[in-house]
N, CA and C atoms of all chains as a GROMACS GRO file, in nm:
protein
  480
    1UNK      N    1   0.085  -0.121   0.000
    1UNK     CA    2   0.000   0.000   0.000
    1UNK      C    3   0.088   0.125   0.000
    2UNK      N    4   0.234   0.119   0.075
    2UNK     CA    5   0.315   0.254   0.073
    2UNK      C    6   0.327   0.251  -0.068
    3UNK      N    7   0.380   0.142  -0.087
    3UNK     CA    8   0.475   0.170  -0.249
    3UNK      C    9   0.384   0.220  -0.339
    4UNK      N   10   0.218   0.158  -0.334
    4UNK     CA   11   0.072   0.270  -0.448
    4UNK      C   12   0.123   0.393  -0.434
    5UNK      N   13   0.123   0.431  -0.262
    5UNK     CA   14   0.111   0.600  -0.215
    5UNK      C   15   0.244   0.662  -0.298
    6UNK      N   16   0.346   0.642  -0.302
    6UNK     CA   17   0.487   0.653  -0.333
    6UNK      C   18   0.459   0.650  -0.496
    7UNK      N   19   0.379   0.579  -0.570
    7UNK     CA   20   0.393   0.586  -0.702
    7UNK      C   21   0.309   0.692  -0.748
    8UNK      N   22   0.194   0.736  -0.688
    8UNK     CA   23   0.187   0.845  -0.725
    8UNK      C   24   0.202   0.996  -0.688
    9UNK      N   25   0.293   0.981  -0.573
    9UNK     CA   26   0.360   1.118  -0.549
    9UNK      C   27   0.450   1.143  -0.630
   10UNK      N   28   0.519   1.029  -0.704
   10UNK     CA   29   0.638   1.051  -0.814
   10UNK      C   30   0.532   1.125  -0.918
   11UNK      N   31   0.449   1.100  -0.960
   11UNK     CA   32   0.378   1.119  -1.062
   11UNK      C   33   0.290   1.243  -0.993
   12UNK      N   34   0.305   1.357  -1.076
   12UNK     CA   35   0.261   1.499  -1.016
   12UNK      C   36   0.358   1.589  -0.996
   13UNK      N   37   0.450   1.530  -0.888
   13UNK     CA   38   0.553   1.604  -0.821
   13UNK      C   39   0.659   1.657  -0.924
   14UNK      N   40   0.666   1.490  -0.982
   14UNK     CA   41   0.858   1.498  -1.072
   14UNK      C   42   0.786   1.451  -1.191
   15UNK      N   43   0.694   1.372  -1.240
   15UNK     CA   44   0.676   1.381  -1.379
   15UNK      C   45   0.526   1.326  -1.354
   16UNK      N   46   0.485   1.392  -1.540
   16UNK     CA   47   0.341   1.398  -1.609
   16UNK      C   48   0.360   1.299  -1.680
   17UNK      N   49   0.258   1.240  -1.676
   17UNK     CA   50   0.208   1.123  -1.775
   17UNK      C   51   0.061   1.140  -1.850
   18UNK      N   52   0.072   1.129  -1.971
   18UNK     CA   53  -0.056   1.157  -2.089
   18UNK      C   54  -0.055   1.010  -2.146
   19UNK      N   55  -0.139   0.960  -2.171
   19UNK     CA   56  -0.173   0.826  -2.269
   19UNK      C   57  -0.198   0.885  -2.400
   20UNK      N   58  -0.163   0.872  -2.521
   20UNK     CA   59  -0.190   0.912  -2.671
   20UNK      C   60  -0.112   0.828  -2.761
   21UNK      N   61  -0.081   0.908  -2.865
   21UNK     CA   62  -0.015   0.894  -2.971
   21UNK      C   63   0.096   1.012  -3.022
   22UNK      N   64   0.226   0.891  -3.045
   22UNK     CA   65   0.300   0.966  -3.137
   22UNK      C   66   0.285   0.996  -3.261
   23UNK      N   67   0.267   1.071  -3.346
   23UNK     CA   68   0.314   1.099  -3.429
   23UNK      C   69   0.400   1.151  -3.514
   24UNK      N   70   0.502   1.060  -3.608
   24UNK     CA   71   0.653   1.094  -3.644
   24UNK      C   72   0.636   1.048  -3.789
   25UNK      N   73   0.738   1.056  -3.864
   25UNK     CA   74   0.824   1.057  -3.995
   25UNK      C   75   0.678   1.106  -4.090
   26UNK      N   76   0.698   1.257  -4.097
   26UNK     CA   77   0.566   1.329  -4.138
   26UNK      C   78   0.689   1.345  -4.305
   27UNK      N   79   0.634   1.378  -4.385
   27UNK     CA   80   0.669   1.363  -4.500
   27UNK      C   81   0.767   1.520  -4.531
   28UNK      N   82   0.676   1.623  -4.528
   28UNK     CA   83   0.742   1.732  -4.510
   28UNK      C   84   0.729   1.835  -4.372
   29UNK      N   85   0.800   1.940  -4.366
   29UNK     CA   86   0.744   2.050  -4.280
   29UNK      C   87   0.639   2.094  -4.244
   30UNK      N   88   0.593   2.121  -4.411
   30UNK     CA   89   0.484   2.202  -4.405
   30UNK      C   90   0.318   2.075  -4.376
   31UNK      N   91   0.372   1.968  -4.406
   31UNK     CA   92   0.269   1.845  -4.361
   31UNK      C   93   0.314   1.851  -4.232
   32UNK      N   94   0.367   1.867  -4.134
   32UNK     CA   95   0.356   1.857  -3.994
   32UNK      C   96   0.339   1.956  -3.948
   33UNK      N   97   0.353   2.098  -4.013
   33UNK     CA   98   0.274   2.188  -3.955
   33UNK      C   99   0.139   2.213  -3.959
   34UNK      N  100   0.103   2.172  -4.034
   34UNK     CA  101  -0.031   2.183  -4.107
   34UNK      C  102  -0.111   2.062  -4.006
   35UNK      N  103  -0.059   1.942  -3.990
   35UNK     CA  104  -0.149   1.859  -3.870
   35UNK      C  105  -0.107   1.890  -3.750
   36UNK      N  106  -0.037   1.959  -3.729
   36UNK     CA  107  -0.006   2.009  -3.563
   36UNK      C  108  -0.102   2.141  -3.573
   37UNK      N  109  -0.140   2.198  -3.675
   37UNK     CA  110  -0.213   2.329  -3.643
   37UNK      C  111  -0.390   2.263  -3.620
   38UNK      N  112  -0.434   2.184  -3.720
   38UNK     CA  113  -0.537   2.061  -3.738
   38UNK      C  114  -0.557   2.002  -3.577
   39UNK      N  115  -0.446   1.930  -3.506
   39UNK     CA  116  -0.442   1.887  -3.354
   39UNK      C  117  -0.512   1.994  -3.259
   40UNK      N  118  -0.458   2.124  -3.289
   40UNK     CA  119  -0.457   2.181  -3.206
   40UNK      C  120  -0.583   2.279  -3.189
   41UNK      N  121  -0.646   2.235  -3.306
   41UNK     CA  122  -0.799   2.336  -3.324
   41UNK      C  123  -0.855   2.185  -3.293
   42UNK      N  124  -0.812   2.120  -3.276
   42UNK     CA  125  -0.925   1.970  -3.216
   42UNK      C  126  -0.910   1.982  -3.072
   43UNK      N  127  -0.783   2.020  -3.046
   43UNK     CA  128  -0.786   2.055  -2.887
   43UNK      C  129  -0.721   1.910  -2.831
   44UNK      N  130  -0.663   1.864  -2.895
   44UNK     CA  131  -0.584   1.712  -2.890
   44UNK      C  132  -0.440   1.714  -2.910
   45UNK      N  133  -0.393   1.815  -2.917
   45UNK     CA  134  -0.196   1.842  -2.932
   45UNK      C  135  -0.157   1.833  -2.805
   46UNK      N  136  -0.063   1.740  -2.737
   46UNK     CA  137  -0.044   1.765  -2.617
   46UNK      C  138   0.116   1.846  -2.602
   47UNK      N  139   0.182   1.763  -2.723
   47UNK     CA  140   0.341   1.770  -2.720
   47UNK      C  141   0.389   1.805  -2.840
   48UNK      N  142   0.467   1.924  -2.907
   48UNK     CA  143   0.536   1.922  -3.066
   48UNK      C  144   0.653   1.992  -3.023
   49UNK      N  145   0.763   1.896  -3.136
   49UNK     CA  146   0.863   1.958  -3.147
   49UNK      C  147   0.917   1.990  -3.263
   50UNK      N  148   0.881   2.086  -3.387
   50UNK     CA  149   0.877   2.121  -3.515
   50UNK      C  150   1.030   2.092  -3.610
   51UNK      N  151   1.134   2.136  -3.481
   51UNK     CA  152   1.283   2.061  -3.560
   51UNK      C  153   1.306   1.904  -3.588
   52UNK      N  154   1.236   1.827  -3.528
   52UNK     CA  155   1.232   1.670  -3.506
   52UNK      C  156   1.090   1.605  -3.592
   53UNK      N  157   1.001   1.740  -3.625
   53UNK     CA  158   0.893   1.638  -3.709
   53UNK      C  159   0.771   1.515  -3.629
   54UNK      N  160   0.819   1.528  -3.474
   54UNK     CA  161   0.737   1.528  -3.459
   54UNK      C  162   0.625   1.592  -3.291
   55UNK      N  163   0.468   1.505  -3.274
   55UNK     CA  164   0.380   1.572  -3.220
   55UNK      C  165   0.330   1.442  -3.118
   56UNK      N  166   0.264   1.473  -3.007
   56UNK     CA  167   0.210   1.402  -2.986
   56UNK      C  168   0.072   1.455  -2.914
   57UNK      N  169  -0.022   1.331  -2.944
   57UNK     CA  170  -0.178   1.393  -2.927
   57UNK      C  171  -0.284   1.273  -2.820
   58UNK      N  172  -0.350   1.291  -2.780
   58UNK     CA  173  -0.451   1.254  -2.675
   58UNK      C  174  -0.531   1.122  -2.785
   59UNK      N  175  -0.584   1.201  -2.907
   59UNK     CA  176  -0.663   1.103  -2.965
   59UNK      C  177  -0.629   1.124  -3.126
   60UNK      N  178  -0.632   1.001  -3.204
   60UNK     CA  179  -0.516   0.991  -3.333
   60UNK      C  180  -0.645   1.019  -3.440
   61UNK      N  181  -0.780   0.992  -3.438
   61UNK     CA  182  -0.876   0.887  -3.525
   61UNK      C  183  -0.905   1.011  -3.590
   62UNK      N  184  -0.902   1.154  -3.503
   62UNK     CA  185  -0.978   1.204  -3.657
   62UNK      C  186  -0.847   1.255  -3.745
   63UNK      N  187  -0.724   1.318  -3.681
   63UNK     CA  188  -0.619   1.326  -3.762
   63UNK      C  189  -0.554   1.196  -3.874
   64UNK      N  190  -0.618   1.121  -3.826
   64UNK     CA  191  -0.563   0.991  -3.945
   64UNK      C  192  -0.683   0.991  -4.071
   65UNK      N  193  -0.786   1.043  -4.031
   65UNK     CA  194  -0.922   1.070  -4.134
   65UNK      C  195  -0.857   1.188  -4.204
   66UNK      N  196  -0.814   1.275  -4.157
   66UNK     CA  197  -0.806   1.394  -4.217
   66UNK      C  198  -0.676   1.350  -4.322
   67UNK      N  199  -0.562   1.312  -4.240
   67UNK     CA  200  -0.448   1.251  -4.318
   67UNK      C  201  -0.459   1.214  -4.453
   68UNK      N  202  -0.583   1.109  -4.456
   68UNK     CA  203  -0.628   0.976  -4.573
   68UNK      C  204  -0.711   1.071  -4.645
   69UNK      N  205  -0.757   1.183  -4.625
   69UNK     CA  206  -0.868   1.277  -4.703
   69UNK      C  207  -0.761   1.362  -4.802
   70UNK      N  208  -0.662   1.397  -4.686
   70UNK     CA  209  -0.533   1.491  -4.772
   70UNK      C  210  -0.470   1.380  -4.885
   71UNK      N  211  -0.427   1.314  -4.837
   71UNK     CA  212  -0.353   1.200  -4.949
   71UNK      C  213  -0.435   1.159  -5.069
   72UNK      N  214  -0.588   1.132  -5.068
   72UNK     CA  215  -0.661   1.143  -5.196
   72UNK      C  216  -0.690   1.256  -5.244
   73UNK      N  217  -0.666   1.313  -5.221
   73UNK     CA  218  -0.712   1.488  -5.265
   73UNK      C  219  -0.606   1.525  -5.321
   74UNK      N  220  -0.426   1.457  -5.278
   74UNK     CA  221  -0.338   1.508  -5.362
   74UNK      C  222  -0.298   1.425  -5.479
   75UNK      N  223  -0.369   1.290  -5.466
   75UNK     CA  224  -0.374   1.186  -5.569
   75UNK      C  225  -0.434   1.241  -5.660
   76UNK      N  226  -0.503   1.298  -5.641
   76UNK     CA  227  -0.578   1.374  -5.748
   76UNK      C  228  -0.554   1.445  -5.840
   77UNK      N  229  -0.468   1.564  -5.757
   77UNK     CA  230  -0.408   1.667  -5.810
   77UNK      C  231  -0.268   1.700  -5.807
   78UNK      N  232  -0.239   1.603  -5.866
   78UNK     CA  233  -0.046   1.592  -5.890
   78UNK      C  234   0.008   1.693  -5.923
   79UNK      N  235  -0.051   1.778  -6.033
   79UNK     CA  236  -0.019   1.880  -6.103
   79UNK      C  237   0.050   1.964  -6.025
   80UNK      N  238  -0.083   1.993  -5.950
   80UNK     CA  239  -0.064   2.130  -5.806
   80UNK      C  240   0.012   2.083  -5.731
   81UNK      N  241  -0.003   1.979  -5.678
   81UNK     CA  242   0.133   1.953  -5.548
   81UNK      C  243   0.316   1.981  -5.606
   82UNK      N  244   0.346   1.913  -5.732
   82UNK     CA  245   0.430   1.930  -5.792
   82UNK      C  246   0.443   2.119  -5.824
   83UNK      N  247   0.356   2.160  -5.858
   83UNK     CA  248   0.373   2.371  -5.865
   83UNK      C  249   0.427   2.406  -5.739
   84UNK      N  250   0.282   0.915  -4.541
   84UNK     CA  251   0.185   0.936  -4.450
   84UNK      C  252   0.296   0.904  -4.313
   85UNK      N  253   0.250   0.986  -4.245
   85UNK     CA  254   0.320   0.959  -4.072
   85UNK      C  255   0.287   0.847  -4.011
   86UNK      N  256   0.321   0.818  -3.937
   86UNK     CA  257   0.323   0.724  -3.858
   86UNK      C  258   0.274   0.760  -3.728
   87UNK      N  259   0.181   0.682  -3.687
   87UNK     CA  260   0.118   0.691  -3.488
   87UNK      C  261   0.146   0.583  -3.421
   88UNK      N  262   0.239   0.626  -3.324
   88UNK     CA  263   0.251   0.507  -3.260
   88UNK      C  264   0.212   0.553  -3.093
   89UNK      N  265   0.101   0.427  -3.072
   89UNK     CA  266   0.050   0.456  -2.920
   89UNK      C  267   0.172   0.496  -2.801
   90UNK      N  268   0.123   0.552  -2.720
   90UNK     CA  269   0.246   0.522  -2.614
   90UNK      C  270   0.172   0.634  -2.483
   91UNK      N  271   0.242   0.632  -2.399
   91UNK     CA  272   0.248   0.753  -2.295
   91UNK      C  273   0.336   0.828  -2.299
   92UNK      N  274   0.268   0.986  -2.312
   92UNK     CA  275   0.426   1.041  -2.268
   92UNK      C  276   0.474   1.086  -2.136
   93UNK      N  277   0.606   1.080  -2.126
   93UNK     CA  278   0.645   1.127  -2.006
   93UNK      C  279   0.700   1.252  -1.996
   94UNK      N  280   0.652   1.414  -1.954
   94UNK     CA  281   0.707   1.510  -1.894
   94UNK      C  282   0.765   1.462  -1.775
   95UNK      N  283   0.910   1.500  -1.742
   95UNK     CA  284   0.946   1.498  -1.644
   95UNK      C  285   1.107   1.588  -1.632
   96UNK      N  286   1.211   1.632  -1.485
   96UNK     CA  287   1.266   1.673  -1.472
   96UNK      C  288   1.393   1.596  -1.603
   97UNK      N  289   1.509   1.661  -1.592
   97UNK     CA  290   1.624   1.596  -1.658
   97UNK      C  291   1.703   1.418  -1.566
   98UNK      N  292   1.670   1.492  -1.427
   98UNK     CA  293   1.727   1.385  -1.388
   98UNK      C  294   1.644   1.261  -1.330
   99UNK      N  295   1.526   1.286  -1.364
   99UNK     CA  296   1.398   1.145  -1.357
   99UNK      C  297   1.450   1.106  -1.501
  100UNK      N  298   1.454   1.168  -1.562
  100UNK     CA  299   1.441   1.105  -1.742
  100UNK      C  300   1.571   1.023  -1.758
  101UNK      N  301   1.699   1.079  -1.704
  101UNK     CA  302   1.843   1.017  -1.719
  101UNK      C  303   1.808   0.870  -1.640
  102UNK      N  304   1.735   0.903  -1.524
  102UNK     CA  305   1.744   0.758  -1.462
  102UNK      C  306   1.643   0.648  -1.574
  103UNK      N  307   1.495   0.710  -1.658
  103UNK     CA  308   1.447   0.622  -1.714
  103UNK      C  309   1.539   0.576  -1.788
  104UNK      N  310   1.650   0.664  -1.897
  104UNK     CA  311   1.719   0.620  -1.996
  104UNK      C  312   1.784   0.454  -1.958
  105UNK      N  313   1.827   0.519  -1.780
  105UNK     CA  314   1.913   0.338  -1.726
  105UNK      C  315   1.842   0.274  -1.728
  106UNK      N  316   1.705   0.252  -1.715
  106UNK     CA  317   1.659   0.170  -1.657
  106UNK      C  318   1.622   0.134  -1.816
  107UNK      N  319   1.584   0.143  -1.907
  107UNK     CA  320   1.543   0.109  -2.026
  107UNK      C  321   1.667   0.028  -2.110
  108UNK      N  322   1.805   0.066  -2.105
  108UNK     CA  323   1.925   0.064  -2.127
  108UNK      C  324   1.937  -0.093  -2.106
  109UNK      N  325   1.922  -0.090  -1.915
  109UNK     CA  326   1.963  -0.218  -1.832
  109UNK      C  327   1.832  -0.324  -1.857
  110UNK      N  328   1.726  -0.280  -1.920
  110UNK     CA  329   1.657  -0.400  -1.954
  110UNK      C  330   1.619  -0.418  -2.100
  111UNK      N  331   1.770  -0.395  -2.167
  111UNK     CA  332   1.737  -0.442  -2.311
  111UNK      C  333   1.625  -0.326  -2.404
  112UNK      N  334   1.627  -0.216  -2.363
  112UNK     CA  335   1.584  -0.131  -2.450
  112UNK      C  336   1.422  -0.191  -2.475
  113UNK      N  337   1.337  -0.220  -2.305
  113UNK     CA  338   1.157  -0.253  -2.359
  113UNK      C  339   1.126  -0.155  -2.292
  114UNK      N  340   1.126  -0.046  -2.242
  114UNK     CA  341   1.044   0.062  -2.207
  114UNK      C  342   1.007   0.164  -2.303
  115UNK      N  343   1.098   0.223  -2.357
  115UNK     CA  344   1.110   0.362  -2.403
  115UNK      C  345   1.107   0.329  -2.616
  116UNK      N  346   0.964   0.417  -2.636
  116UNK     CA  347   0.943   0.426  -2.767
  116UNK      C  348   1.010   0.534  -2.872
  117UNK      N  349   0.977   0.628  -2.773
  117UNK     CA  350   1.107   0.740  -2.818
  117UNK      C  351   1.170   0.820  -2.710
  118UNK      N  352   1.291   0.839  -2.764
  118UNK     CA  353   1.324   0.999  -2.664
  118UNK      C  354   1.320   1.115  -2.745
  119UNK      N  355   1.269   1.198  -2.709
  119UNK     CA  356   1.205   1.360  -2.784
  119UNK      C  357   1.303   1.437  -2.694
  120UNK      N  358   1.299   1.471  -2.623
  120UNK     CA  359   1.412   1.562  -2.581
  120UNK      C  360   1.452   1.516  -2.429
  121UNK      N  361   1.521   1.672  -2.343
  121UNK     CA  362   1.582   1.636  -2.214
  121UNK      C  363   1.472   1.630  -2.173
  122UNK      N  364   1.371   1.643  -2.126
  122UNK     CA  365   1.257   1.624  -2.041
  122UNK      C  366   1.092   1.595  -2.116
  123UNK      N  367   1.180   1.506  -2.238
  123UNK     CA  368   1.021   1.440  -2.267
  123UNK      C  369   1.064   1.342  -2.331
  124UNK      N  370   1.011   1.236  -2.303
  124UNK     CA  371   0.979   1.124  -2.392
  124UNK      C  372   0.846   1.005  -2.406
  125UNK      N  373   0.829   0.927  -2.474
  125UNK     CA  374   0.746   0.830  -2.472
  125UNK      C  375   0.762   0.725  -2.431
  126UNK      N  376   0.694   0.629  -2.380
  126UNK     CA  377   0.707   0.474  -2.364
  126UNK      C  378   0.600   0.395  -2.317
  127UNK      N  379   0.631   0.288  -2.380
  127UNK     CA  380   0.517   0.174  -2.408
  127UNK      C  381   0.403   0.164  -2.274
  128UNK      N  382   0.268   0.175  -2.347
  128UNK     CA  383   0.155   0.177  -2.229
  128UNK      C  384   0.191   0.068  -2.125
  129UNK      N  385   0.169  -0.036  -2.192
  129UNK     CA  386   0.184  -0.157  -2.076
  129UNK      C  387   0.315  -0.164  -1.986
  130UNK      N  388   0.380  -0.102  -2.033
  130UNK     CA  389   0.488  -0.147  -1.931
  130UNK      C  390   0.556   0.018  -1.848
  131UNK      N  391   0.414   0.128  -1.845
  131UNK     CA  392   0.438   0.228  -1.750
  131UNK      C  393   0.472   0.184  -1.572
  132UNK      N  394   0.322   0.077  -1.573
  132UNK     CA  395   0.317   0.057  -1.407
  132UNK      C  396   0.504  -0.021  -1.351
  133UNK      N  397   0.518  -0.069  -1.446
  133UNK     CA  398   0.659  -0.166  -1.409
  133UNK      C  399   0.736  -0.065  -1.398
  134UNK      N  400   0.764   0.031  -1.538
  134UNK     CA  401   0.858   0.153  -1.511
  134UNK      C  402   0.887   0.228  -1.399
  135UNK      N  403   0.758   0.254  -1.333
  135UNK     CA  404   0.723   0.336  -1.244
  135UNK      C  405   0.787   0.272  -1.123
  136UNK      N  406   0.732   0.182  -1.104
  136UNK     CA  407   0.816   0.070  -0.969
  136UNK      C  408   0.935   0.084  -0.960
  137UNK      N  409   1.044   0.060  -1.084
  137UNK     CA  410   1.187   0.060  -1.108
  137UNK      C  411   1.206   0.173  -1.060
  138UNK      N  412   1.135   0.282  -1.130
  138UNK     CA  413   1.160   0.419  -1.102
  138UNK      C  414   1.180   0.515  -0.946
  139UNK      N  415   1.107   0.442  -0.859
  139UNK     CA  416   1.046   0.443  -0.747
  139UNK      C  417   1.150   0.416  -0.651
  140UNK      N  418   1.202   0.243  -0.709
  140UNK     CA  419   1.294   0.167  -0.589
  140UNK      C  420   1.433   0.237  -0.614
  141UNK      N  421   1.434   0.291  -0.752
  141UNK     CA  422   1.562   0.384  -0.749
  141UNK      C  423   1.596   0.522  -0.694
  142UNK      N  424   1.486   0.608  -0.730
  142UNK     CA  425   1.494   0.738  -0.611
  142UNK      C  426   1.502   0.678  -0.462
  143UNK      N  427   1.428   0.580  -0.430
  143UNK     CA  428   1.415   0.538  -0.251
  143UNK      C  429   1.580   0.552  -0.226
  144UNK      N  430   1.626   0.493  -0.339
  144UNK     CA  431   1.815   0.449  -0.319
  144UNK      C  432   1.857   0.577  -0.277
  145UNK      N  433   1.820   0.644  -0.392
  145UNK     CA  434   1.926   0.768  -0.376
  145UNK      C  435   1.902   0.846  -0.255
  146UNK      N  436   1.750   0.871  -0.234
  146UNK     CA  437   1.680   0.948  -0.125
  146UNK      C  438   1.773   0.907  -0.021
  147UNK      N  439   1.811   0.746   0.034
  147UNK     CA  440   1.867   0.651   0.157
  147UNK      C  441   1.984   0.750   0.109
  148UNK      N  442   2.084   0.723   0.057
  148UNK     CA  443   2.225   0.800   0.025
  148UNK      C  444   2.232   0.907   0.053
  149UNK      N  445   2.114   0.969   0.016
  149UNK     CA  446   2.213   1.154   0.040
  149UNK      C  447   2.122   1.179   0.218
  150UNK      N  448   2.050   1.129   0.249
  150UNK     CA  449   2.034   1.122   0.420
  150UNK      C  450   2.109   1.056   0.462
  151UNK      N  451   2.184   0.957   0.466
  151UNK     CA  452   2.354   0.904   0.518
  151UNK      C  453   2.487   0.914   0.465
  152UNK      N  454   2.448   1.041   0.498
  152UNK     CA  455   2.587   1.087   0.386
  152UNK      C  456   2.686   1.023   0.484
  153UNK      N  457   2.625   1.072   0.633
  153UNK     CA  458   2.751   1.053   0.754
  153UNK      C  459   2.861   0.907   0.764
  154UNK      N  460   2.732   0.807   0.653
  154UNK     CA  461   2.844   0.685   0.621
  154UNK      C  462   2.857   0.673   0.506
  155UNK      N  463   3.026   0.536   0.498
  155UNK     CA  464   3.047   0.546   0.363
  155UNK      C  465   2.900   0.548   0.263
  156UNK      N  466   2.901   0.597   0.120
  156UNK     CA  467   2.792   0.583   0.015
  156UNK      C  468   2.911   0.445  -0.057
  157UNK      N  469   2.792   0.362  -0.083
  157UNK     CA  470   2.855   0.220  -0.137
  157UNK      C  471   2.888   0.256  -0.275
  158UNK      N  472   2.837   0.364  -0.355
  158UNK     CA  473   2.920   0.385  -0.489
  158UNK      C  474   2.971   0.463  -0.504
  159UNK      N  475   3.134   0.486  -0.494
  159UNK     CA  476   3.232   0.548  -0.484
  159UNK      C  477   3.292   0.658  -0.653
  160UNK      N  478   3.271   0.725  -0.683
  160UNK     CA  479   3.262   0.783  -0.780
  160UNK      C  480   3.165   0.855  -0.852
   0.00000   0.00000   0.00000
């Protein structure tokens, strides 16, 4: 029962713990800025570090919808992504 | 497309995080999913509560050490 009490005075005191998702090896910059700005109007960004590419978030499901919406939308339009 | 990989993250001081690094190190590299910087990283859900324990019986150590300073400390350096 001490050692429960003891595990979570560590936790608070000296470190935070969040359950989520990483998200890493984003393709470009401007694709990880663009879903870290997306995270963060969901109100689900907990952690980003923009030199390293990557973010981490509370809940993944609608940023992976949005992800798979961007990726057919640029399947589409090769033209423009390539301009 | 990016990659999501589940995990917890851990905010914490520099020198909680140096001790996770040992403890991840000394058991074959199964805790820790990433390290993001000096005072953040990730690691695997299931094996937080275990971390935490390790984590625990190792501050108790140090806590015992620097309150007896008045005798030898068994690690010399």
């Amino acid at each position: 029962v001490v050692d429960q009490i003891r595990l979570w005075q560590i936790e608070g005191e000296r470190m935070k713990t969040t359950t989520g998702f990483l998200f890493k090896d984003f393709h470009s910059t401007q694709e990880f800025e663009e879903v870290a700005k997306y995270a963060e109007e969901l109100g689900v960004l907990k952690w980003k570090k923009s030199a390293r590419r990557c973010m981490f978030v509370t809940r993944h499901e609608q940023i992976a919808d949005w992800l798979k919406r961007r990726a057919s939308a640029q399947q589409q339009q090769p033209k423009k992504a390539a301009a | 497309m990016p990659r999501a990989v589940k995990g917890v993250l851990i905010e914490c001081d520099p020198s909680i995080k140096a001790i996770i690094l040992k403890i991840d190190k000394d058991s074959g590299h199964g805790y820790i999913v990433e390290d993001l910087d000096d005072e953040t990283l990730v690691v695997k859900e299931p094996k937080l509560a275990e971390l935490k324990l390790r984590l625990e019986k190792i501050l108790e150590k140090t806590q015992m050490l620097e309150k007896d300073e008045e005798s030898d400390p068994e690690n010399p350096g």
